[in-house]
KOLNU-461254 format. One record per atom (N, C-alpha, C): residue in three letters; x, y, z. Coordinates in steps of 0.001 Angstrom, whole numbers, padded with zeros to 6 digits, always signed. Layout:
ALAXYZ...
END
This chain:
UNK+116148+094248+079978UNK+115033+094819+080764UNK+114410+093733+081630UNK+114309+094110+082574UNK+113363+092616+083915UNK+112109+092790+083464UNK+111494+091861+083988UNK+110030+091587+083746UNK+109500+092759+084962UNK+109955+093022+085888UNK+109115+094087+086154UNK+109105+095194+086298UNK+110043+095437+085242UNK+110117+096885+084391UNK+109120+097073+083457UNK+109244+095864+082818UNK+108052+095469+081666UNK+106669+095750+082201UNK+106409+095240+083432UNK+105141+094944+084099UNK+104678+096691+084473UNK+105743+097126+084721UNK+105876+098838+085535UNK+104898+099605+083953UNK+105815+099437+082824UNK+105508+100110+081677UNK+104270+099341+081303UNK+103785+098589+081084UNK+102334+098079+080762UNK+101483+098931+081579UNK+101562+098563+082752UNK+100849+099236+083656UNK+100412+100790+083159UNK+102007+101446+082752UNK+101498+102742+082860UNK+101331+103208+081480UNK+100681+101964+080245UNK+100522+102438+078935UNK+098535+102808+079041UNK+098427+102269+079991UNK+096600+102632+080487UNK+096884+104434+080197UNK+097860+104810+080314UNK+097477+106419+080972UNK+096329+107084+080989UNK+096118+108228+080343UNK+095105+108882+080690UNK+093873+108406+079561UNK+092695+108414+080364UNK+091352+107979+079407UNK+090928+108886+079138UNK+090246+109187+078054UNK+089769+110605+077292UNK+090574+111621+077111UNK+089743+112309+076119UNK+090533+113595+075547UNK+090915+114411+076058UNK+090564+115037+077587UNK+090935+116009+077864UNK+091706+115633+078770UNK+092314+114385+078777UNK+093578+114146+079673UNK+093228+113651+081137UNK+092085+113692+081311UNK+091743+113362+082871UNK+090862+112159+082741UNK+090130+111730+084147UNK+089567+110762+084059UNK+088123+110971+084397UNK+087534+110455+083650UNK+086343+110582+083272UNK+085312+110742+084137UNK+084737+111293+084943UNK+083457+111472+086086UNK+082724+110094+085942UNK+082440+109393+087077UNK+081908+107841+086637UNK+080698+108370+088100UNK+079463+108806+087440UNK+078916+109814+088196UNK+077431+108643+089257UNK+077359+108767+090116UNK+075900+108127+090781UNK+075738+109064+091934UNK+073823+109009+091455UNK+073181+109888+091905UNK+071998+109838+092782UNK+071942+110737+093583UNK+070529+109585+094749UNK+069289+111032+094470UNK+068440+110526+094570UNK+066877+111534+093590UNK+067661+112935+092771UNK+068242+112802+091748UNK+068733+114091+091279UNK+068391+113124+089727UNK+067320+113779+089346UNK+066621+113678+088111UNK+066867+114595+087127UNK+067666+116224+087422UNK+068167+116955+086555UNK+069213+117443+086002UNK+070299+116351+086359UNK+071897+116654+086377UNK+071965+117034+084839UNK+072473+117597+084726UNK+073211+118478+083588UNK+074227+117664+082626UNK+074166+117341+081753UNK+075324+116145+081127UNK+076973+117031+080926UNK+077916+116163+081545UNK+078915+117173+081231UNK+079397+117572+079966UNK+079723+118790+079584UNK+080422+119069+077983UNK+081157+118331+077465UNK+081830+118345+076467UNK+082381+117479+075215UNK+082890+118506+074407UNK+084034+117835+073407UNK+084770+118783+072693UNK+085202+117623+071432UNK+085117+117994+070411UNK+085751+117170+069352UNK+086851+117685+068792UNK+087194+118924+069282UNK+089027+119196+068795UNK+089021+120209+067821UNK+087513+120511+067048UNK+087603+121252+065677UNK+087672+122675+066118UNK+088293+124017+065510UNK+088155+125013+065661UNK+086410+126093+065898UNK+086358+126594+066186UNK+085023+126870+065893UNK+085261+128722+066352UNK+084344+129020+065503UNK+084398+130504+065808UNK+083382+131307+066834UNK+083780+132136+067653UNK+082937+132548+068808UNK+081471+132265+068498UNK+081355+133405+067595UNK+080100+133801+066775UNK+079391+132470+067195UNK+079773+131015+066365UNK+079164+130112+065602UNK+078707+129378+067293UNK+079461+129763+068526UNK+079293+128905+069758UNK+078108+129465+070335UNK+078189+130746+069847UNK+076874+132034+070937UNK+075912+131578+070404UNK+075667+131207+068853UNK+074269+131270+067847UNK+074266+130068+068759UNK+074440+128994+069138UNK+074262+127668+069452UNK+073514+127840+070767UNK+073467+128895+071443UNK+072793+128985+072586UNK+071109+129217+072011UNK+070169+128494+073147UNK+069199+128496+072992UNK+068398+129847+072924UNK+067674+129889+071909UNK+066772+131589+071875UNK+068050+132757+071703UNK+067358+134069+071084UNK+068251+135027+070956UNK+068434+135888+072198UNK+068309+135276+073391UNK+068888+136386+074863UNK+070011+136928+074644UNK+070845+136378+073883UNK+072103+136885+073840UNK+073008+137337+072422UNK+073231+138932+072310UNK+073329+139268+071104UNK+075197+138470+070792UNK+075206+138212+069046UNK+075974+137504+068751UNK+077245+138153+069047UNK+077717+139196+069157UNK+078517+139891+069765UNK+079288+139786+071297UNK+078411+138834+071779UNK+078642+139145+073408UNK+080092+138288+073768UNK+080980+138799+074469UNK+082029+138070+074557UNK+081669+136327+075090UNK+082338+135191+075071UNK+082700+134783+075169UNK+083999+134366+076760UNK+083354+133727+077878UNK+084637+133618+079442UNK+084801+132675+079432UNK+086162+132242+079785UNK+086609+130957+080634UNK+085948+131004+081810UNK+085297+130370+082455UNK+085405+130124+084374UNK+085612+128544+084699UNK+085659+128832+085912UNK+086550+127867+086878UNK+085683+127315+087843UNK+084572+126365+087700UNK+084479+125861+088866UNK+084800+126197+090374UNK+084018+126791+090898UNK+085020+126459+092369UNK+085049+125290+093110UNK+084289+124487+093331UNK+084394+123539+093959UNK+084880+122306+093128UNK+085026+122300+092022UNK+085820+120918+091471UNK+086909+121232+090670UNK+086987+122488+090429UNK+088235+123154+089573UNK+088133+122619+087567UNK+087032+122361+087704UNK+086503+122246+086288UNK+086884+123926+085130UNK+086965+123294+084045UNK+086764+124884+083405UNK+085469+124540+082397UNK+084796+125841+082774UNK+083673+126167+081683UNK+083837+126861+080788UNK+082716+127202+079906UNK+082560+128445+078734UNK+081294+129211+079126UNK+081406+130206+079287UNK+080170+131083+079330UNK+079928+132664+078972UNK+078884+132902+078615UNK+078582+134471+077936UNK+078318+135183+078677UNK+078315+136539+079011UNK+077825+137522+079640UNK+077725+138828+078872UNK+076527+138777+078733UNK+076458+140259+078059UNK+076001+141605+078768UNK+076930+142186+079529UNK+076953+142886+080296UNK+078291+143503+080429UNK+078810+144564+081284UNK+079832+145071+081422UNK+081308+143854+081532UNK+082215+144308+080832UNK+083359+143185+080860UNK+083824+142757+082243UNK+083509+141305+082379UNK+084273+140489+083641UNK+085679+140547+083736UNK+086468+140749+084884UNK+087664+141149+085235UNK+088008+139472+085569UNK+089220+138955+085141UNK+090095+137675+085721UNK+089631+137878+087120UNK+089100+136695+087743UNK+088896+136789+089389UNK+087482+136779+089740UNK+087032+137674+089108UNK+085743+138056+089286UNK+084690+136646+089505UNK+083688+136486+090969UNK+083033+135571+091095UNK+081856+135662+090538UNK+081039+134834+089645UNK+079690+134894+089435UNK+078933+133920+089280UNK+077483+133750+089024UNK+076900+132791+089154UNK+076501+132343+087793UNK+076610+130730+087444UNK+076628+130060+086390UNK+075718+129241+086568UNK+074949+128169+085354UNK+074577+127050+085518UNK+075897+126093+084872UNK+076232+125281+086185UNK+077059+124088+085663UNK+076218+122705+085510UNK+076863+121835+085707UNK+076400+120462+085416UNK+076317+119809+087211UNK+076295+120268+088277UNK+075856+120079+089667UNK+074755+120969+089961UNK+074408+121831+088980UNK+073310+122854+089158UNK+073837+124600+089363UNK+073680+125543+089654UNK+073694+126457+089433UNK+074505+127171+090922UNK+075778+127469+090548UNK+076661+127711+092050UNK+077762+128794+091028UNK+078811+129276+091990UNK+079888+130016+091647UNK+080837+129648+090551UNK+081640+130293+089920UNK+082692+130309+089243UNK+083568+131330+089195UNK+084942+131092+089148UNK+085721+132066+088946UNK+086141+132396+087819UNK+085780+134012+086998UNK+086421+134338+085637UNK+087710+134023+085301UNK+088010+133285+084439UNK+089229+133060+084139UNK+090311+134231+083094UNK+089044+134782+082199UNK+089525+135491+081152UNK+088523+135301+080219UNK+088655+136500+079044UNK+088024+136305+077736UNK+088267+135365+077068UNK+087641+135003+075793UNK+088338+134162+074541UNK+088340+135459+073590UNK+089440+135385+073233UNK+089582+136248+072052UNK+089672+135761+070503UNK+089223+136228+069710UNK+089569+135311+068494UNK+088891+134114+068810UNK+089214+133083+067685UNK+088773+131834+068001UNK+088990+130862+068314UNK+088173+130414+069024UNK+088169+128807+069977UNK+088979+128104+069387UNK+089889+127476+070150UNK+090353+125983+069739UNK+089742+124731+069904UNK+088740+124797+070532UNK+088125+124085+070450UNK+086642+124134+070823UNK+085549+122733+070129UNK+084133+123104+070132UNK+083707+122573+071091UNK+083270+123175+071736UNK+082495+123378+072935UNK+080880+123378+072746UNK+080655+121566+073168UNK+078995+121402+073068UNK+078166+121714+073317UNK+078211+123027+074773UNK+077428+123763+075501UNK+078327+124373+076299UNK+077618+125675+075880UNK+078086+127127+076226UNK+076874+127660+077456UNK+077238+127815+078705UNK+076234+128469+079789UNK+076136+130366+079127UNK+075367+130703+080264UNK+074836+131914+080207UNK+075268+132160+081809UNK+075987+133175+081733UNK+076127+133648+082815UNK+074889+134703+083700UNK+074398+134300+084893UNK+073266+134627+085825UNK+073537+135817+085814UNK+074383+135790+086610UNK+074833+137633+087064UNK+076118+137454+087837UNK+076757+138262+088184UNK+077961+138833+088802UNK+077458+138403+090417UNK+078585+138082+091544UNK+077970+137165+092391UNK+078046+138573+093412UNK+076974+138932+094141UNK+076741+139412+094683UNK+077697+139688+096352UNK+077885+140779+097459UNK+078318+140487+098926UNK+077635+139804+099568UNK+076497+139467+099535UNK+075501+138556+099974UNK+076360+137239+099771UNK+075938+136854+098213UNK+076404+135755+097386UNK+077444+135380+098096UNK+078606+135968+097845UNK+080104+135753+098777UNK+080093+135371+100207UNK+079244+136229+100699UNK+079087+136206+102641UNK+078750+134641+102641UNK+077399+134168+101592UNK+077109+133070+101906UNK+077769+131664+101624UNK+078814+132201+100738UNK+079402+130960+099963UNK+080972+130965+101320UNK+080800+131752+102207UNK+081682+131485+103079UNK+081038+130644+104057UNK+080254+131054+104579UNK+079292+130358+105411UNK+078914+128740+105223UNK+078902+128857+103956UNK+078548+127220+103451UNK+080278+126345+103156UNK+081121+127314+103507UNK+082672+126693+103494UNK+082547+125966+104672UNK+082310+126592+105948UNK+082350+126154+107392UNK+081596+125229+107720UNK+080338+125022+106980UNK+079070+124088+106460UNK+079868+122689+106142UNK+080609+122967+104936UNK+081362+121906+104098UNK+082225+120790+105263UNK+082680+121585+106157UNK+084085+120950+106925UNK+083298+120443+107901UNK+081791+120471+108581UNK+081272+119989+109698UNK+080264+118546+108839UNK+079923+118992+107280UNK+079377+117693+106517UNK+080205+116481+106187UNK+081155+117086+106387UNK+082944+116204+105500UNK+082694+115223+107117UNK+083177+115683+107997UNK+083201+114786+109264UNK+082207+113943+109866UNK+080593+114576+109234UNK+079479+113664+109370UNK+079819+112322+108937UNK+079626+112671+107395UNK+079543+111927+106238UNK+080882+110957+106356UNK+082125+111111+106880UNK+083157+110430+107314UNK+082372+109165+108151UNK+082057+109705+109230UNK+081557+108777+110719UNK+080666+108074+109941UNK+079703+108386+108971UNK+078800+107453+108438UNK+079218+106485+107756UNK+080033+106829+106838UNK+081169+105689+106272UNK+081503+104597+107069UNK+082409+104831+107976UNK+082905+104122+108786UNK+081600+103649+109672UNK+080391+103883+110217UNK+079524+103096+110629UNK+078995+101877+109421UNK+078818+102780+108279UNK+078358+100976+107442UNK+079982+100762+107067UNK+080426+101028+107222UNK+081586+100048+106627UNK+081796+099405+105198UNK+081385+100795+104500UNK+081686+100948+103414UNK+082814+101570+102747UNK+083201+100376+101709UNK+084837+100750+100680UNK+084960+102097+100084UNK+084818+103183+100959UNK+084966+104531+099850UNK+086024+105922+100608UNK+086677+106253+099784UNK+087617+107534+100420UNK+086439+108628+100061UNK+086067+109700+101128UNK+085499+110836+101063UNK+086711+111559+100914UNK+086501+112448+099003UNK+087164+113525+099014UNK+087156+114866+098956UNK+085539+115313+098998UNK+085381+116874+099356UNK+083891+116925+099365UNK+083405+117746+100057UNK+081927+117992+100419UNK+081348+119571+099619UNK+080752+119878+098883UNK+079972+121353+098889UNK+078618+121854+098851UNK+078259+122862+098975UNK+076872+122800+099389UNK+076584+123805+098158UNK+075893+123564+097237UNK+075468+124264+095901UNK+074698+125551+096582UNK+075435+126801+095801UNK+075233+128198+096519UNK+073560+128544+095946UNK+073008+128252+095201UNK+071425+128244+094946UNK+070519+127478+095290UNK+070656+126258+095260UNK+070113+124872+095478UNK+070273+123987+096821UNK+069254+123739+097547UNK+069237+122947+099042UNK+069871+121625+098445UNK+070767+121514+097774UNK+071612+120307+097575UNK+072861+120324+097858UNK+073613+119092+098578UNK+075241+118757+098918UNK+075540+118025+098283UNK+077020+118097+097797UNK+077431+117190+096896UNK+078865+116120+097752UNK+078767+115197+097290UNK+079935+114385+098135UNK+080633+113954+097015UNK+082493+114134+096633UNK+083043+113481+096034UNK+083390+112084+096299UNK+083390+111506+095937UNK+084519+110308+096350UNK+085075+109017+095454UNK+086437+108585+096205UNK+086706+107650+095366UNK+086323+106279+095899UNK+086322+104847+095073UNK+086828+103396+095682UNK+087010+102881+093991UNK+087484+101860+094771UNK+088528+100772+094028UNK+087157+100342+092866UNK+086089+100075+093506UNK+084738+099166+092898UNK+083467+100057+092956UNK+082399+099547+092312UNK+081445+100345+092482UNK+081134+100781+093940UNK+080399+101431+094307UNK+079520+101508+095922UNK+077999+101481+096054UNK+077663+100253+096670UNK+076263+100916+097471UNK+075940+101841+098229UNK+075606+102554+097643UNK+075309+103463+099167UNK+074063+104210+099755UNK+073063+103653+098665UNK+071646+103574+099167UNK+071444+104183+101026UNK+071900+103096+101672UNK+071478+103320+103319UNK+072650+104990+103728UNK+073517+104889+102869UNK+074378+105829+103445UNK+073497+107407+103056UNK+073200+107563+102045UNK+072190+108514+101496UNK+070971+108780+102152UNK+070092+108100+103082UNK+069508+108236+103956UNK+069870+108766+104888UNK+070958+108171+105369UNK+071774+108931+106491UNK+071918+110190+106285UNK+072332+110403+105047UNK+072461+111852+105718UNK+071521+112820+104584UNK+070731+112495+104267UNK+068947+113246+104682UNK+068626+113037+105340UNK+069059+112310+106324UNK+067634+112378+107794UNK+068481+113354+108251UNK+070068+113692+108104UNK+070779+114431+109157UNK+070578+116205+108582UNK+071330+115837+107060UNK+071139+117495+106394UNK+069407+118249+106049UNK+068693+117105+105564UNK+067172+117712+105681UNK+067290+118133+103973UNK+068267+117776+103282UNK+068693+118498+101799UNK+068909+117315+101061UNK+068603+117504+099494UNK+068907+117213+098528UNK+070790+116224+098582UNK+070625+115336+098538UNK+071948+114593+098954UNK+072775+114051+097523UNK+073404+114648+096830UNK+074342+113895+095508UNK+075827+113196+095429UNK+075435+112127+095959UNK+077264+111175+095615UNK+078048+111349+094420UNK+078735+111420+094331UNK+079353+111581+092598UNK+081255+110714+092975UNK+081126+109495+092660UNK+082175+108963+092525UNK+083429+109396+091136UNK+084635+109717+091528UNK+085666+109979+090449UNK+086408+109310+090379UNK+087506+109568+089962UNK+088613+109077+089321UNK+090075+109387+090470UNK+090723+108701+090102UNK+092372+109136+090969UNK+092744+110744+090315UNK+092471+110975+089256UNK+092786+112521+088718UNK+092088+113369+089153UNK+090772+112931+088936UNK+089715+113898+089654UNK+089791+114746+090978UNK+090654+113290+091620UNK+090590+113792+092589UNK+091850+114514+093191UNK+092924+114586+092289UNK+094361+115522+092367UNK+093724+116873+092094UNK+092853+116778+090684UNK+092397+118329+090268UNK+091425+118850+091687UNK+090730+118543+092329UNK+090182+118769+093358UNK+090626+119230+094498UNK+091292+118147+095054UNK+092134+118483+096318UNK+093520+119713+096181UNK+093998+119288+094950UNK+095441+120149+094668UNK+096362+119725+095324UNK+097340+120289+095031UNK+099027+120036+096130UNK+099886+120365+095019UNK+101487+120120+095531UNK+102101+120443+094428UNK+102901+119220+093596UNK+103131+119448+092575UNK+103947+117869+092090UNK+105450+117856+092321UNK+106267+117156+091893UNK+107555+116915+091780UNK+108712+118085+091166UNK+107801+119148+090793UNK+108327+120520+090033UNK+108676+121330+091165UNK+107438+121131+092056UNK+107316+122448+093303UNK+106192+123008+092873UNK+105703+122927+091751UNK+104462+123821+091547UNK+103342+123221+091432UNK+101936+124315+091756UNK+100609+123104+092070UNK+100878+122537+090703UNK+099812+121038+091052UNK+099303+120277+090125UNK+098321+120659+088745UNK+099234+120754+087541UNK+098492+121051+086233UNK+097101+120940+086187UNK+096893+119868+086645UNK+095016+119948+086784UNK+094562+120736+087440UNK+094838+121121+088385UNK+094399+121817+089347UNK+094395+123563+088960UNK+095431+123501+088633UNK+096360+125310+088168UNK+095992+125961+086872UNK+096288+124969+086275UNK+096009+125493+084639UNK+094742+125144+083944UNK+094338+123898+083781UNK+093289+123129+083107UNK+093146+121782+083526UNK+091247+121615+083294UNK+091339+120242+084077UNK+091318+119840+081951UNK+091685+120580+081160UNK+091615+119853+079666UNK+093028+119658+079199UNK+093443+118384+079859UNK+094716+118337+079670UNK+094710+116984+078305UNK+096413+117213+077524UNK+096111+116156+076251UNK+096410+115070+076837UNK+095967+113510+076335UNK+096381+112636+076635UNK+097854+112559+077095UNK+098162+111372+077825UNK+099632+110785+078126UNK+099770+109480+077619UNK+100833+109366+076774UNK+101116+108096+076616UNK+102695+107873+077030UNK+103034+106580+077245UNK+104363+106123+077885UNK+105699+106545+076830UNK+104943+106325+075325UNK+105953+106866+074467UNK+106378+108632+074282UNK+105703+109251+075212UNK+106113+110711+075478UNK+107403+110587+075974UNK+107485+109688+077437UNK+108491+109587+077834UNK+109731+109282+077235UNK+109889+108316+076489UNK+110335+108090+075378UNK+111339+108670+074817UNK+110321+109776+073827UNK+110930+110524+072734UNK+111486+111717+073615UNK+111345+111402+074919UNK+112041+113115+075245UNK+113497+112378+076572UNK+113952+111581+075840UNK+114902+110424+076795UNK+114806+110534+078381UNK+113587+110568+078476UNK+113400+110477+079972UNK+113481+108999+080186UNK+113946+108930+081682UNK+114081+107558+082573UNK+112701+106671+082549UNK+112486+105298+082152UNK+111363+104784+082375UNK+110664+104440+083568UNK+111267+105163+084438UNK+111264+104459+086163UNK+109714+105416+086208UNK+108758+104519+086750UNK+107392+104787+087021UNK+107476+106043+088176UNK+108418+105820+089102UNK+108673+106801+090198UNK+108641+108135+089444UNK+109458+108219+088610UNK+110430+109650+088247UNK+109211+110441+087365UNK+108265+109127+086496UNK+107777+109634+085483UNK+106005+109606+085779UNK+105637+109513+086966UNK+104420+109754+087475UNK+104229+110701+088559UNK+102803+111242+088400UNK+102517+112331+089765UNK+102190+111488+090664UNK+102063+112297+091635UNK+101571+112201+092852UNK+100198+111038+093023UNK+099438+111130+091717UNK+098220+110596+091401UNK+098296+109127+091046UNK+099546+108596+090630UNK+100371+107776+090406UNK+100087+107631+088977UNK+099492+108247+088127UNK+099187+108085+086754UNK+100393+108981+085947UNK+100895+108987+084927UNK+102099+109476+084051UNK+101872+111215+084024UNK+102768+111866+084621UNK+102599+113285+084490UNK+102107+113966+083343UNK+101149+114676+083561UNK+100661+115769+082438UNK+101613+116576+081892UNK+102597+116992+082431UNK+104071+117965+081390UNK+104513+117002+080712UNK+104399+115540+080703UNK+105185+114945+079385UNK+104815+115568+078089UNK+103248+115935+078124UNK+102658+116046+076636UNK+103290+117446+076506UNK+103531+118569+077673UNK+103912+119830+076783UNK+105116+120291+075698UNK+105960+119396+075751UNK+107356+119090+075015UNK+107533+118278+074288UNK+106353+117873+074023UNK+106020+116091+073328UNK+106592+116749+071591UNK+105530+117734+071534UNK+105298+118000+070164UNK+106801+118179+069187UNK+107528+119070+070274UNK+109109+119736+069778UNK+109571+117797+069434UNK+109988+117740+070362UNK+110621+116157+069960UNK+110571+115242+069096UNK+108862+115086+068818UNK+108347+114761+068011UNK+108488+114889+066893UNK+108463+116085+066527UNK+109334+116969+065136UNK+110564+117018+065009UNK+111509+117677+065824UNK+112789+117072+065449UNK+113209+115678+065520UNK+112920+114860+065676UNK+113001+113119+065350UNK+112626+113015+064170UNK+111728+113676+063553UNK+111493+113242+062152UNK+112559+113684+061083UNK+113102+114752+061600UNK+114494+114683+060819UNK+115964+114887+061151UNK+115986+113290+062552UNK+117560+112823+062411UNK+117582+111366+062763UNK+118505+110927+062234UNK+118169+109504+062530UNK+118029+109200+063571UNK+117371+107492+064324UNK+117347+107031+065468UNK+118054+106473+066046UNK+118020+105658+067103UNK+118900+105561+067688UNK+119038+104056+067472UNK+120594+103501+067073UNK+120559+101969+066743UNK+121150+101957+065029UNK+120762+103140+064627UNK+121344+103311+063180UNK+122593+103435+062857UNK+123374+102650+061934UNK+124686+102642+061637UNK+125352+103039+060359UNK+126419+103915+060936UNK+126602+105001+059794UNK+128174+104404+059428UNK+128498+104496+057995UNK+130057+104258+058084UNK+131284+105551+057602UNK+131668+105949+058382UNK+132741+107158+058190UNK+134016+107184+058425UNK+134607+107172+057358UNK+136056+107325+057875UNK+137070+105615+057567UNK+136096+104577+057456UNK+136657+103960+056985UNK+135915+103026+058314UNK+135360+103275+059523UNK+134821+103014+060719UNK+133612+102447+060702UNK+132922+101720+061142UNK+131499+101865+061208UNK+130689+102003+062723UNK+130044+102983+062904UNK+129703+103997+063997UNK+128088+102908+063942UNK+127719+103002+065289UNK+126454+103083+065493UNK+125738+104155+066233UNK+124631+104593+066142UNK+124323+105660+066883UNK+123349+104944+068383UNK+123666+106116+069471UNK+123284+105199+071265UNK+122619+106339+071192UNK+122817+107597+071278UNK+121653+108341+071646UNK+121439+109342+070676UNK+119681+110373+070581UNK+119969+111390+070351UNK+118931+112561+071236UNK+119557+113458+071140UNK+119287+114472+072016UNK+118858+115808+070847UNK+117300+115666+070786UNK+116882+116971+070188UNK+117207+118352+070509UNK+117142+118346+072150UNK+116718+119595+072956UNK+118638+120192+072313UNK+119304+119417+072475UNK+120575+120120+072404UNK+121024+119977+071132UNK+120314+118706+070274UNK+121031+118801+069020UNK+122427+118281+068784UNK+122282+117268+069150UNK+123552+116335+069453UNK+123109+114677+069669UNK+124220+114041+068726UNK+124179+112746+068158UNK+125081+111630+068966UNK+124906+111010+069264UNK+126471+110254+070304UNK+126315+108911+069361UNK+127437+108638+068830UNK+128077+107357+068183UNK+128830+106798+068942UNK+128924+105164+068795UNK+129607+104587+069173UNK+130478+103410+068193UNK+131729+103193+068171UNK+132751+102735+067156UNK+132840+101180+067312UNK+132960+100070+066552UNK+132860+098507+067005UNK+134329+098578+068018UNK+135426+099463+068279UNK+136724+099497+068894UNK+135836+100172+070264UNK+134824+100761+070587UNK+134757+101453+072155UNK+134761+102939+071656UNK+135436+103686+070658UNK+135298+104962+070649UNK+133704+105578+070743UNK+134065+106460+070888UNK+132974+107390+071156UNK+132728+108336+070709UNK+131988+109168+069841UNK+131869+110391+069282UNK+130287+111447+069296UNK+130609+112336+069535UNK+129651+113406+069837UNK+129295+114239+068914UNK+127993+114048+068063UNK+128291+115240+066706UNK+127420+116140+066558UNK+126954+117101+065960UNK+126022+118127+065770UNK+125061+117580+064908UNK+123635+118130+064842UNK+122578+117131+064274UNK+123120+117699+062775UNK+123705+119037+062749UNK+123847+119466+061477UNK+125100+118617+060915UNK+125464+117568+060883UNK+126657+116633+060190UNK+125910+115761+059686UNK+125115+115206+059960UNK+123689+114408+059370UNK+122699+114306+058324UNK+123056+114121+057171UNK+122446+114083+055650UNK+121902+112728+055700UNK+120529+113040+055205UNK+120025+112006+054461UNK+120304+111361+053148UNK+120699+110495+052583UNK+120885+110804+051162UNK+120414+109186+050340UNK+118965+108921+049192UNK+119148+107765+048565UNK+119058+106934+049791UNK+117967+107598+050651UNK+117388+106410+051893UNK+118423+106165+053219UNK+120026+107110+053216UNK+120662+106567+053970UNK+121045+108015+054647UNK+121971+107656+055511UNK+122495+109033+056759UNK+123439+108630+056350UNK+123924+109733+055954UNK+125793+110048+055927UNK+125845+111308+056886UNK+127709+111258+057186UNK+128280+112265+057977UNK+128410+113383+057312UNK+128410+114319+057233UNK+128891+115421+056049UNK+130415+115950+056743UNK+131460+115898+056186UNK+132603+116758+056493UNK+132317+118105+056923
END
């Protein structure tokens, strides 16, 4: 192996920080004294019931379903109640999130119980009104003339930061600006700028390289959008040894998105592999049959197949089912 293969795989043993697979909101804020702390999850099961009682005061009878929604503007997923006629997948309404109180898209019920606990559960406002909609278009066209302000202002102070999306909170005289850089940012004078220009409530919120894939979207190396973006921004960690156990290529190219961080589908196949490795031997183990002594070069769960190699060059291909453990050792079985 070269050293900067080595250097490639170090690099990409950082993978993903936190639990839900993404990177963490590293949030700064200019006069916004009431930001909302984002949710948290510790992994434990929890039952609907036990998430609703957790809401403040009895507004909401313990019965009341339980929604996924979707962020619209950062593609976040929430939890929230509505006790009112059942929300249809799609359906837009108004939530309190953690930027303040704007749209979401229903994702679906929870049925049964949570997989996971969810530190705060919203209350859904109401169902978003033609008004609501008319205006959250209006403030789209809003978004794309703030994006180009807020650009030119950049580039007048000549400050280190990529602008990656602008929105204008559908309740609240506040705009929000994503963005990334390498280092922290000042941006004190830039925040002036544009309150003297918008006349509104102004919130920077610096992210992450993921953050900002789940945001923007596109598609990955599959053809299909980006997992963060499509499915969940609660994706499981990545580690380099996913790659690994599922004999994928170590080449950083093959085995990273677009984001340049280690693809989120490593973990969905992780688990299978994982388990069948625990019962066949690895690879490097030497078996003696036949009078021969075999070492084993690869193995292949997905197909279930063993490849040996003979101290003469032969070569042999076997079924995982020839493979006994026996008194600490692997024998061949006839």
């Amino acid at each position: 192996m070269t050293k900067s293969t080595e250097k490639e795989q170090e690099k990409m043993r950082d993978t993903n920080a936190g639990g839900d697979g993404s990177d963490d909101m590293q949030n700064e804020y200019a006069g916004n004294d009431d930001v909302l702390p984002a949710e948290g999850a510790d992994g434990a099961e929890t039952n609907v019931t036990d998430v609703i009682c957790g809401l403040d005061g009895d507004a909401v009878p313990s019965e009341a379903p339980v929604y996924q929604l979707c962020i619209a503007c950062s593609n976040e997923i929430i939890y929230a109640v509505y006790d009112g006629d059942e929300l249809k997948p799609g359906t837009m309404a108004l939530v309190p999130t953690r930027y303040g109180m704007d749209l979401a898209r229903v994702s679906g019920k929870i049925c049964g119980r949570m997989r996971q606990n969810i530190s705060k559960v919203a209350l859904v406002e109401r169902v978003a009104s033609a008004s609501d909609l008319e205006k959250e278009k209006n403030n789209r066209l809003k978004e794309a003339e703030a994006f180009d302000i807020c650009k030119r202002k950049i580039a007048e102070r000549n400050i280190e930061m990529k602008l990656i999306a602008v929105h204008y909170l559908l309740e609240e005289p506040k705009i929000l600006f994503f963005f990334t850089a390498d280092n922290r940012v000042d941006f004190r004078e830039l925040v002036k700028d544009l309150v003297s220009v918008f006349k509104a409530r102004i919130e920077l919120r610096q992210i992450g390289i993921r953050d900002e894939a789940r945001i923007t979207g596109g598609l990955g190396g599959c053809g299909r959008p980006f997992c963060c973006h499509s499915i969940s921004d609660k994706l499981k960690p990545v580690a380099i040894k996913m790659a690994k156990e599922q004999n994928l290529s170590l080449n950083s190219m093959k085995i990273s998105g677009p984001c340049g961080r280690l693809l989120c589908c490593l973990a969905y196949e992780y688990g299978f592999y994982a388990e069948e490795r625990r019962n066949l031997p690895g690879e490097g183990v030497k078996i003696t049959s036949g009078g021969t002594l075999w070492k084993i070069t690869e193995v292949n769960p997905l197909l279930g197949k063993i490849t040996l190699v003979a101290e003469d060059g032969r070569q042999l291909r076997l079924p995982k089912n020839r493979f006994v453990k026996t008194e600490n050792r692997w024998i061949i079985k006839d």
